[in-house]
NUTI-534422 format. One line per field, with one value per atom (N, C-alpha, C): residue number from 1; residue in three letters; x, y, z. Coordinates in pm, whole numbers. Each point is the difference from the previous one (the first is absolute). Example, Ala and Ser with C-alpha at 12.3 -4.5 7.8 and 13.67 -1.06 7.14 Angstrom:
BEGIN
i: (1, 1, 1, 2, 2, 2)
aa: (ALA, ALA, ALA, SER, SER, SER)
c1: (1319, -89, 90, -35, 82, -77)
c2: (-569, 119, 120, 105, 119, 109)
c3: (780, 0, 0, -72, 6, 73)
This chain:
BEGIN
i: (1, 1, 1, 2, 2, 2, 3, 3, 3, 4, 4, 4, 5, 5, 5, 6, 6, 6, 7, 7, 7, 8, 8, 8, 9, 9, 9, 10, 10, 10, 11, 11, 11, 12, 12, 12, 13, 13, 13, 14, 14, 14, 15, 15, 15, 16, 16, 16, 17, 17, 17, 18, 18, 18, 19, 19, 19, 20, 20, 20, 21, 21, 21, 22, 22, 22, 23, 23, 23, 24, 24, 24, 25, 25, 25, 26, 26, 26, 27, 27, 27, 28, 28, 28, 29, 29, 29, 30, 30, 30, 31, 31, 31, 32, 32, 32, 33, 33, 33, 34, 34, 34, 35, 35, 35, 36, 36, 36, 37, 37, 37, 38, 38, 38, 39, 39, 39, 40, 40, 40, 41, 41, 41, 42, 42, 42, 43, 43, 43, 44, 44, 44, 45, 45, 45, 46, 46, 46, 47, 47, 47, 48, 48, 48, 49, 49, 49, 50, 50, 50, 51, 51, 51, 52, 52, 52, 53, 53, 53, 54, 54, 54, 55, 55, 55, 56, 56, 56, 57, 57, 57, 58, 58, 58, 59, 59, 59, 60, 60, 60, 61, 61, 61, 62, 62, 62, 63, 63, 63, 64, 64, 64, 65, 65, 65, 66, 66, 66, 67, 67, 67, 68, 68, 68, 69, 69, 69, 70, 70, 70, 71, 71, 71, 72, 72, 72, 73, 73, 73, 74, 74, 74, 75, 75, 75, 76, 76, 76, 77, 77, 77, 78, 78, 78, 79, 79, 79, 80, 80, 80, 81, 81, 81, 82, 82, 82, 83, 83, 83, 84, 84, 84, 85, 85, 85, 86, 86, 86, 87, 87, 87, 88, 88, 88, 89, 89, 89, 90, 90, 90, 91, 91, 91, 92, 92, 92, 93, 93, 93, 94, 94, 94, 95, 95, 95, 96, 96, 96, 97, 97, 97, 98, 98, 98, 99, 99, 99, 100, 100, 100, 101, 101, 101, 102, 102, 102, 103, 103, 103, 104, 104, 104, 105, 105, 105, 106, 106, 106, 107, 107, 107, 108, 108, 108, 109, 109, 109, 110, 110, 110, 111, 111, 111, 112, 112, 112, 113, 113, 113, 114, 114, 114, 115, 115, 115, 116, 116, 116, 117, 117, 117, 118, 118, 118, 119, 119, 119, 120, 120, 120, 121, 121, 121, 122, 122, 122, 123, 123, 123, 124, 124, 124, 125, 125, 125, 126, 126, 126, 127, 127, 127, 128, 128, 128, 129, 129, 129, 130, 130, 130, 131, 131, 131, 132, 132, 132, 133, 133, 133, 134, 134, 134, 135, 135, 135, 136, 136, 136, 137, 137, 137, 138, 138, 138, 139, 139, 139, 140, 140, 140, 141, 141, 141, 142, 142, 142, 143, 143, 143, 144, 144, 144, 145, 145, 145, 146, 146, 146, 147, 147, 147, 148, 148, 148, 149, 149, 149, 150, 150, 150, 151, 151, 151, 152, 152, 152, 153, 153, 153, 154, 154, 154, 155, 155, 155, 156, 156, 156, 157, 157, 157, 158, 158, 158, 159, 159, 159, 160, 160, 160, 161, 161, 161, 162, 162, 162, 163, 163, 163, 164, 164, 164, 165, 165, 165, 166, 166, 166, 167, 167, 167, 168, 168, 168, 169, 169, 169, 170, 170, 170, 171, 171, 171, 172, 172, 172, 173, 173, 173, 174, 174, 174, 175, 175, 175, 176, 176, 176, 177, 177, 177, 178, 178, 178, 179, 179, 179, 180, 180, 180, 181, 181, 181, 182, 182, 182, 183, 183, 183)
aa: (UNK, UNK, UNK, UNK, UNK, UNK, UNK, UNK, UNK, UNK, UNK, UNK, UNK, UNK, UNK, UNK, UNK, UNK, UNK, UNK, UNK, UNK, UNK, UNK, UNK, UNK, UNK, UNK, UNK, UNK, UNK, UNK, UNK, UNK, UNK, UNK, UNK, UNK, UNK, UNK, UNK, UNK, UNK, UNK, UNK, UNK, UNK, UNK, UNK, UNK, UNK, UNK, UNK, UNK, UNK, UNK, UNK, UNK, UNK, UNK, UNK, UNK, UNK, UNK, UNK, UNK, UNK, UNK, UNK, UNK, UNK, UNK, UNK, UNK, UNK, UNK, UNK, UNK, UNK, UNK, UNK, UNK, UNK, UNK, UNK, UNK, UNK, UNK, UNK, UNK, UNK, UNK, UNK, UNK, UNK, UNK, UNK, UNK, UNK, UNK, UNK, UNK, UNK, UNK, UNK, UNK, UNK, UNK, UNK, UNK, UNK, UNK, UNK, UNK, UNK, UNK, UNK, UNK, UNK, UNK, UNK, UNK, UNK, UNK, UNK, UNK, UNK, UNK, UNK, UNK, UNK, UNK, UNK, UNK, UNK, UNK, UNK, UNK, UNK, UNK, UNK, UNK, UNK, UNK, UNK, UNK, UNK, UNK, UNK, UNK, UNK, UNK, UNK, UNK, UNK, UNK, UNK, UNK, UNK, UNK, UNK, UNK, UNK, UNK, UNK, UNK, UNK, UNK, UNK, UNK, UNK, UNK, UNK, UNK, UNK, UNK, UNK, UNK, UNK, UNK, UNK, UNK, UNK, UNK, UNK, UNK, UNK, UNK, UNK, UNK, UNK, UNK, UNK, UNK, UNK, UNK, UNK, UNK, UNK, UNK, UNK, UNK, UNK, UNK, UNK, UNK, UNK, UNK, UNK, UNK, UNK, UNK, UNK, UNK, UNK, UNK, UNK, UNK, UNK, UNK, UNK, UNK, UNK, UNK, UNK, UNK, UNK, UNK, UNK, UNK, UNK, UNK, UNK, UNK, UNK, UNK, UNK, UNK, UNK, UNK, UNK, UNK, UNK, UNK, UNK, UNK, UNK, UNK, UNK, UNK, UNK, UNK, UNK, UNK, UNK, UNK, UNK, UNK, UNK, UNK, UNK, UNK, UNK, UNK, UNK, UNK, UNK, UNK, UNK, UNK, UNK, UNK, UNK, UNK, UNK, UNK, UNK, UNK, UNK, UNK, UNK, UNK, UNK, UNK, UNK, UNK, UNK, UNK, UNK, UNK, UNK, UNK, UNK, UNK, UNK, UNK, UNK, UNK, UNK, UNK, UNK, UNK, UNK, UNK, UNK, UNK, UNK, UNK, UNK, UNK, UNK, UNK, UNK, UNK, UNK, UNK, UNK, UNK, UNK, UNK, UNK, UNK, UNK, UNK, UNK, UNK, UNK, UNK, UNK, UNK, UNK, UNK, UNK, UNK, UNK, UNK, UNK, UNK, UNK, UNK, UNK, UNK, UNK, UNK, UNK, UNK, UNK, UNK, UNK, UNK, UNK, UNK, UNK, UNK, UNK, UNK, UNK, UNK, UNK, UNK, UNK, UNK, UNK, UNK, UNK, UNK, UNK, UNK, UNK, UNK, UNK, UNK, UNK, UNK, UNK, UNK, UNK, UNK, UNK, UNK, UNK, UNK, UNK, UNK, UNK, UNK, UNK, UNK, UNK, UNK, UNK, UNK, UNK, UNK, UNK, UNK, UNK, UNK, UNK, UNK, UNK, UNK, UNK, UNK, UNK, UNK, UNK, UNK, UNK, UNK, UNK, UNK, UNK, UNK, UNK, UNK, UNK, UNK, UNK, UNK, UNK, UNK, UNK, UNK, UNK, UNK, UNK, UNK, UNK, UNK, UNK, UNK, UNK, UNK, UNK, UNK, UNK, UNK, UNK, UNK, UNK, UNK, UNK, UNK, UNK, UNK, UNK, UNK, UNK, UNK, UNK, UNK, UNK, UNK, UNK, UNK, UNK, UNK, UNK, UNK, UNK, UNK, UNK, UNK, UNK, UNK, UNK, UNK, UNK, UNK, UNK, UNK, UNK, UNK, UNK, UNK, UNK, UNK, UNK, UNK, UNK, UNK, UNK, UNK, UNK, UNK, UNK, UNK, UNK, UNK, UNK, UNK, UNK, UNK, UNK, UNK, UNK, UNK, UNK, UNK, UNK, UNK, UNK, UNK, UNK, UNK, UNK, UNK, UNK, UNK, UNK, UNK, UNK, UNK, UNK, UNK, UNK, UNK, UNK, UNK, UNK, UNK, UNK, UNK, UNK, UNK, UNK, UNK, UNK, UNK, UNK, UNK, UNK, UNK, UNK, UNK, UNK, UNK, UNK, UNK, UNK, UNK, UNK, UNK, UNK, UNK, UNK, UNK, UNK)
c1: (82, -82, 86, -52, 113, -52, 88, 22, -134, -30, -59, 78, -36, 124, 16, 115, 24, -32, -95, -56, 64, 120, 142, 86, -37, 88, -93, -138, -43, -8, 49, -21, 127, 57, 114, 37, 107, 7, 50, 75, 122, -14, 62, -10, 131, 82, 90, -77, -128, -38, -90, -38, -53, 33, -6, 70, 42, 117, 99, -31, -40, 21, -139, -114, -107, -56, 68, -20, 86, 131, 51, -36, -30, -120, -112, -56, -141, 74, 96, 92, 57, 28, 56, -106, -132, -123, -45, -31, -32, 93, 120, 93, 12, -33, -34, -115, -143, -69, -36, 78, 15, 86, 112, 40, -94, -42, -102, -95, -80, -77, 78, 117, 74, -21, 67, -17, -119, -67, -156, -46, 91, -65, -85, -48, -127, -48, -146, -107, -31, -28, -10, -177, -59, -165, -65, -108, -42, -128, -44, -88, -184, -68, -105, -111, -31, -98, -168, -101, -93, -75, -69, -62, -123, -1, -76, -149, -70, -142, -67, -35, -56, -153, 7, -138, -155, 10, -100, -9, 77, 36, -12, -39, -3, -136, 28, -194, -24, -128, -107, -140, -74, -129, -78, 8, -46, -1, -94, 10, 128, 38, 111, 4, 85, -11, 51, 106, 89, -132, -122, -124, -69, -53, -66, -114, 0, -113, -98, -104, -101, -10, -2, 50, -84, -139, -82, 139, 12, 77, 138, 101, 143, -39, -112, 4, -126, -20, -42, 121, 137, 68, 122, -14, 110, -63, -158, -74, 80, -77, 62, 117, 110, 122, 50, -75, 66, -97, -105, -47, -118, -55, -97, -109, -64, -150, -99, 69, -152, 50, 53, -1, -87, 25, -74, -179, -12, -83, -117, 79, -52, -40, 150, -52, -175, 51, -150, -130, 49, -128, -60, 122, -4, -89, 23, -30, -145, -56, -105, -126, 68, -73, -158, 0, -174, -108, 50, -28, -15, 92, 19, -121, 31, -113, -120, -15, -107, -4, -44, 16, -28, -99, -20, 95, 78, 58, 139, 57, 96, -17, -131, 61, 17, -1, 62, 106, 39, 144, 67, 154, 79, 147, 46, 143, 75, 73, 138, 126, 17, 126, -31, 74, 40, 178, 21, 89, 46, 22, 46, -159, -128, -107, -94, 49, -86, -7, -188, -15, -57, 27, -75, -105, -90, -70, -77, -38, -9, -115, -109, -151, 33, -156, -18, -68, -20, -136, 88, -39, 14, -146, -80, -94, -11, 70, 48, 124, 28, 156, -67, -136, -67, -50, -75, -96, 111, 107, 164, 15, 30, 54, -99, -149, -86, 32, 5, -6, 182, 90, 115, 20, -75, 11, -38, -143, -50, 119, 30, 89, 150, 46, 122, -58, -119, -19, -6, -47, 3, 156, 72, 120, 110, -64, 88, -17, -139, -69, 63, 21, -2, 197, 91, 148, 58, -84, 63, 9, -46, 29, 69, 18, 87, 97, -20, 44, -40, -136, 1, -62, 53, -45, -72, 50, -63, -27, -127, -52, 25, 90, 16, -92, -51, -149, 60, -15, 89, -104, -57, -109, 46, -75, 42, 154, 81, 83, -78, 76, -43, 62, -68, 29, 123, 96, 117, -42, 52, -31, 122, 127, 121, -13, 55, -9, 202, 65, 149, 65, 118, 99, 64, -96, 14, -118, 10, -120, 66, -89, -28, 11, 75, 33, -169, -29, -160, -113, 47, -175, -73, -82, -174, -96, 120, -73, -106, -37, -93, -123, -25, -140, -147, 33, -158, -6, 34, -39, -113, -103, -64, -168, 45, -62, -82)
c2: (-117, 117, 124, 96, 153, 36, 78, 78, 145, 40, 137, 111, 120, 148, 35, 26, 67, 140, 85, 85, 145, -35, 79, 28, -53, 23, 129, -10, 23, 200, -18, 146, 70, 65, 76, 52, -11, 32, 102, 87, 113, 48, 157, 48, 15, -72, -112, -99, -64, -104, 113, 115, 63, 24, 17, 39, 124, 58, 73, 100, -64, 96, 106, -85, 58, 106, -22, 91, 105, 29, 96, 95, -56, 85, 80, -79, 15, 177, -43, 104, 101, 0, 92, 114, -105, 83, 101, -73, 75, 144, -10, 83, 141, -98, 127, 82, -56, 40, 113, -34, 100, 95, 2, 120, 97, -40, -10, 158, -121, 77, 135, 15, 87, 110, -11, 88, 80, -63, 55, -72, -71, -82, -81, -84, -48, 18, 28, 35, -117, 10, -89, -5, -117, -36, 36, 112, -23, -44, -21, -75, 73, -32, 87, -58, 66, -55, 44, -67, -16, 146, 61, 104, -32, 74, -51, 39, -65, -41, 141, 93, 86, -95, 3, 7, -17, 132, 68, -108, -30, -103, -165, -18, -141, -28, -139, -24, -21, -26, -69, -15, -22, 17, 54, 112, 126, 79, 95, 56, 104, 90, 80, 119, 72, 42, -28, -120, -98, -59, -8, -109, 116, -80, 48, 57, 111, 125, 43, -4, 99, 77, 37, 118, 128, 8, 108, 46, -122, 82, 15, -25, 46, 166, -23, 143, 142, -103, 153, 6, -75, 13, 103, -36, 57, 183, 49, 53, 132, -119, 97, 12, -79, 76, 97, -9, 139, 70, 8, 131, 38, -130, 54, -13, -63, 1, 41, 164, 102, -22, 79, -10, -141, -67, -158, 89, -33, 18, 135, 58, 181, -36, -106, -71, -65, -102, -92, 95, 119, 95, 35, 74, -6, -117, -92, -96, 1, 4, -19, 143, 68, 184, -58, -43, 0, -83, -114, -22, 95, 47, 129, 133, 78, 118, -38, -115, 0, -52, -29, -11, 159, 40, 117, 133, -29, 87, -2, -173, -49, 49, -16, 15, 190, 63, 178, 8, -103, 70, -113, 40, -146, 54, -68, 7, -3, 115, 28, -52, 78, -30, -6, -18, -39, 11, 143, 15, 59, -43, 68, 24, -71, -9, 43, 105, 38, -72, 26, -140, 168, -26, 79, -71, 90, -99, 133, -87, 105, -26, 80, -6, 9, -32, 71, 95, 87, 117, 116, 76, 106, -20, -58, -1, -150, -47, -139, 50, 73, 29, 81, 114, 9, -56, -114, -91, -62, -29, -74, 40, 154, 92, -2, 7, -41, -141, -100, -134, -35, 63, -11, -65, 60, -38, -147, -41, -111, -116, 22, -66, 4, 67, 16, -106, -57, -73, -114, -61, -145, -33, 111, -68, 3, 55, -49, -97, -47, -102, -166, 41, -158, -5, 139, 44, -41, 51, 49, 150, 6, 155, 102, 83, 145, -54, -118, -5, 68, 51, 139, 93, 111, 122, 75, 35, 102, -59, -4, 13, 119, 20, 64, -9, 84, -47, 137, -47, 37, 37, 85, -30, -15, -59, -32, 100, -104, 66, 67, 143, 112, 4, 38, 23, 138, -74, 102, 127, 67, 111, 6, -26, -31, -48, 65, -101, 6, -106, 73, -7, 42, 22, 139, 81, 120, 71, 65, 21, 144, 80, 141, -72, 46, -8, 136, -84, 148, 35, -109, 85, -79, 92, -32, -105, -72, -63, 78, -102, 81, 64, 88, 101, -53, -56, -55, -137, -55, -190, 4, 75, -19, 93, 49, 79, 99)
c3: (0, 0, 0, -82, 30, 54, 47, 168, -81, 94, -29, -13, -51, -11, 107, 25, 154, -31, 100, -23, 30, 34, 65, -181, -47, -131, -55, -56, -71, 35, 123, 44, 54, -105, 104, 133, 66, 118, 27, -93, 39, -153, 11, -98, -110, 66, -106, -124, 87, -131, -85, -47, -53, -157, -63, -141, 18, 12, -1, -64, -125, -127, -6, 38, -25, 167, 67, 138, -35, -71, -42, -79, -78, -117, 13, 138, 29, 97, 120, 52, -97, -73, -146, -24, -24, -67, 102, 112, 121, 13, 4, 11, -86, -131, -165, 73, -5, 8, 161, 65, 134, -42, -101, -20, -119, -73, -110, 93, 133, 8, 154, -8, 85, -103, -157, -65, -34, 19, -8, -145, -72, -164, 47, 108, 32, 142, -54, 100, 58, 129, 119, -13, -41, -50, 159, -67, 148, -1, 112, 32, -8, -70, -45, 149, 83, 72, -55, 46, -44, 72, -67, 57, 137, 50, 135, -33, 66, -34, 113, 26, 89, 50, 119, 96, -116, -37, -125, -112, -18, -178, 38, 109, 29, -66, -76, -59, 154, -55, 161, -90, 76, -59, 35, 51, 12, -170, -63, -73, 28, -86, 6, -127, -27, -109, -135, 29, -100, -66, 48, -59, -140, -99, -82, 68, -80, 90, -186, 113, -168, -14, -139, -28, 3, 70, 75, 109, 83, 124, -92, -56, -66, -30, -66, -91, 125, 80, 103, 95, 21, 102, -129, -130, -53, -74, 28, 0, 124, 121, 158, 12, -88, 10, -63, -103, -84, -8, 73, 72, -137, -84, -106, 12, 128, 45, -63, 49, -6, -193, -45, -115, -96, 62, -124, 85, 132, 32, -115, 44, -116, -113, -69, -121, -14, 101, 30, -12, 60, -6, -140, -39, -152, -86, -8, -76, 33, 146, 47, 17, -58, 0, 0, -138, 7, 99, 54, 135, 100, 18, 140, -30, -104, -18, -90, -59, -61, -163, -72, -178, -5, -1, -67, 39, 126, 0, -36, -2, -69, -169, -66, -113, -32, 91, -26, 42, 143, 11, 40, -66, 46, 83, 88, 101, -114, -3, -65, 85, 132, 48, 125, 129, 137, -21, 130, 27, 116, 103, 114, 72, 47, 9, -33, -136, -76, -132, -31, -69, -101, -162, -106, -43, -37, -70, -152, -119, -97, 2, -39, -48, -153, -67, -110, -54, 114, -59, 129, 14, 109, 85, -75, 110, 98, -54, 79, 95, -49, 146, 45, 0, 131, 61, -61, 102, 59, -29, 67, 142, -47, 36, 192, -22, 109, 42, -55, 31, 89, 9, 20, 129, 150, 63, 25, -12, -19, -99, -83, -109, 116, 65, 107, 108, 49, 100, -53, -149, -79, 7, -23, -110, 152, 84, 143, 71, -14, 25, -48, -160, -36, -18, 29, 33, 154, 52, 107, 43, 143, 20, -23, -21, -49, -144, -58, -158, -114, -1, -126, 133, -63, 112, -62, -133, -82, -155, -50, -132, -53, -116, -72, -146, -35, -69, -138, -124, -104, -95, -122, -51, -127, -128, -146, -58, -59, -54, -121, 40, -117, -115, -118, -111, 7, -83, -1, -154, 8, -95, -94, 43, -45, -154, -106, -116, -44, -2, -95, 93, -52, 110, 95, -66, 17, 75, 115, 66, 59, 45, 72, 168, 52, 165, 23, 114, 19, -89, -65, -132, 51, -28, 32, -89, -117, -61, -116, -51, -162, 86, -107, 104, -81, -108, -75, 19, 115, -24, 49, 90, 17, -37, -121, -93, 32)
């Protein structure tokens, strides 16, 4: 029968039984490369750590603001931040005029502008921007009503754009205009 391997061979004991050649080399490289990186020709790898997770950023299952949100609430929170409320709101008014004062009085006069809580509005007759002209206050309690308090303060009430007299490019600064247009 053969003997089994003696298990004393198979493993060196001292660093005599080593290969000579290849621990030198390995010592050589080491050596290059420490002067290498003395000179500053190689950068020492550093170590990238993982960014830290904050308190806030942990999932859970709790809702959060990382969760898909609809887009009613995105666009009234991105609304209240940049401060355009009243404005869409004014808009909304706009769109909605003939609701608020009426058809018949919607179809004489329509909202031109809103600026600084004054709201214009144009008629089409002069005798429609007087009956306006009475109705103002009442029309100041609707449009604060379906706004919000102190958002229009003042109706500015405008009557038909007038016929210009102007013909050319050439005009009189102060004239009185033609004296027979109206025969």
């Amino acid at each position: 029968m053969p003997e089994p391997p003696d298990s004393s061979e198979s493993v060196p004991e001292s660093e005599e039984e080593h290969d000579k050649q290849g621990l030198e080399l390995a010592k050589s490289l080491a050596g290059r490369l420490k002067q290498q990186a003395a000179k500053g020709g190689i950068k020492p790898v550093k170590r990238r750590r993982r960014p830290r997770i904050d308190g806030a950023q942990i999932s859970s299952a709790r809702p959060d603001d990382r969760d898909p949100q609809k887009l009613t609430n995105t666009l009234g929170r991105l609304m209240r931040d940049q401060g355009w409320e009243v404005d869409v709101a004014v808009h909304g008014v706009m769109a909605r005029w003939q609701t608020i004062v009426g058809p018949e009085m919607a179809e004489h006069c329509k909202p031109e502008s809103y600026d600084d809580t004054v709201l214009t509005v144009r008629t089409s007759s002069t005798a429609w921007k007087v009956q306006l002209d009475l109705l103002v206050p009442q029309l100041l309690f609707r449009l604060n009503a379906e706004l919000g308090e102190h958002t229009v303060t003042q109706v500015k009430v405008l009557g038909p754009n007038t016929y210009t007299w102007r013909k050319g490019t050439r005009t009189v600064r102060g004239g009185r205009g033609p004296r027979d247009t109206y025969g």
